[in-house]
C-alpha positions in Angstrom: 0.0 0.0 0.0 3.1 2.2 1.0 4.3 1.6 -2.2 1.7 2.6 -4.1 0.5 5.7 -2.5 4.6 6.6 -3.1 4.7 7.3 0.7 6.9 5.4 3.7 5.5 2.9 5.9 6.3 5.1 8.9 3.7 7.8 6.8 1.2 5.1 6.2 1.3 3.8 9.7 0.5 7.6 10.5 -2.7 7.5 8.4 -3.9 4.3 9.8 -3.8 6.2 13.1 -5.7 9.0 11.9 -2.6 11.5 12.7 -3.2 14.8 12.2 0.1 16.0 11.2 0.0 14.3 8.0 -1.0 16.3 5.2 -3.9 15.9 3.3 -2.8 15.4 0.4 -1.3 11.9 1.4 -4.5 10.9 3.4 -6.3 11.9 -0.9 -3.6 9.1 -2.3 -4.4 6.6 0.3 -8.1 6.8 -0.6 -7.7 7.1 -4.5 -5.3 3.8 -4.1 -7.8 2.0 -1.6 -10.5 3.1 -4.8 -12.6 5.4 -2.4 -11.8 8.5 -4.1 -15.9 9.6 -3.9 -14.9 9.4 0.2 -12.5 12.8 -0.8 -16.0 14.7 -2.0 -17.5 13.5 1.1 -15.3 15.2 3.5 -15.1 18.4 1.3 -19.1 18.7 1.2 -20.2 20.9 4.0 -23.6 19.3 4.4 -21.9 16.6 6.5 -20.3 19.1 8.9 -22.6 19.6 11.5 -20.0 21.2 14.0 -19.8 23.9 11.5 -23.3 24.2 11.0 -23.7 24.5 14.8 -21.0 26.8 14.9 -22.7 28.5 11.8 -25.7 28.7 13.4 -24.8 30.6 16.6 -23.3 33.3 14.7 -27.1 33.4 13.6 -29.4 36.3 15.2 -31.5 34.9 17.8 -34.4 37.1 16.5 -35.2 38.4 13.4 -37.4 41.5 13.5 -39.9 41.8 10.5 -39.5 45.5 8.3 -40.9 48.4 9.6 -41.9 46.7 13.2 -41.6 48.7 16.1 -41.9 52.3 14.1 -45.0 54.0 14.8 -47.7 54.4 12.3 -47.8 57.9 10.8 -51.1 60.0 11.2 -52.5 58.2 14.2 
């Protein structure tokens, strides 16, 4: 597998571990040599980050106040 992905053992042993100091480029090559290159769109698509979403969603407004509320009506 090493071999093919054109990476050392010691690298390869790194990726089985899930370490995050190697780049991502080399975890891309392990995939696209294991055949699972649609698992590289999955981890780019941001539909299946749901920290970011909740992260996303607290920089949200709690409330959102419809146009023209809280301005008094002219003429009465």
């Amino acid at each position: 597998m090493a071999e093919r992905a054109l990476i050392s053992r010691t690298t390869l042993n790194k990726v089985e571990k899930g370490d995050p100091n190697v780049s991502l480029g080399i975890y891309a090559t392990v995939l696209f040599v294991l055949g699972l290159t649609n698992r590289v769109a999955e981890l780019a698509d941001h539909r299946h980050d749901t920290v970011g979403q909740d992260l996303e969603d607290e920089l949200l407004p709690k409330r959102i106040r419809a146009r023209g509320a809280g301005k008094p009506k002219e003429g009465g």
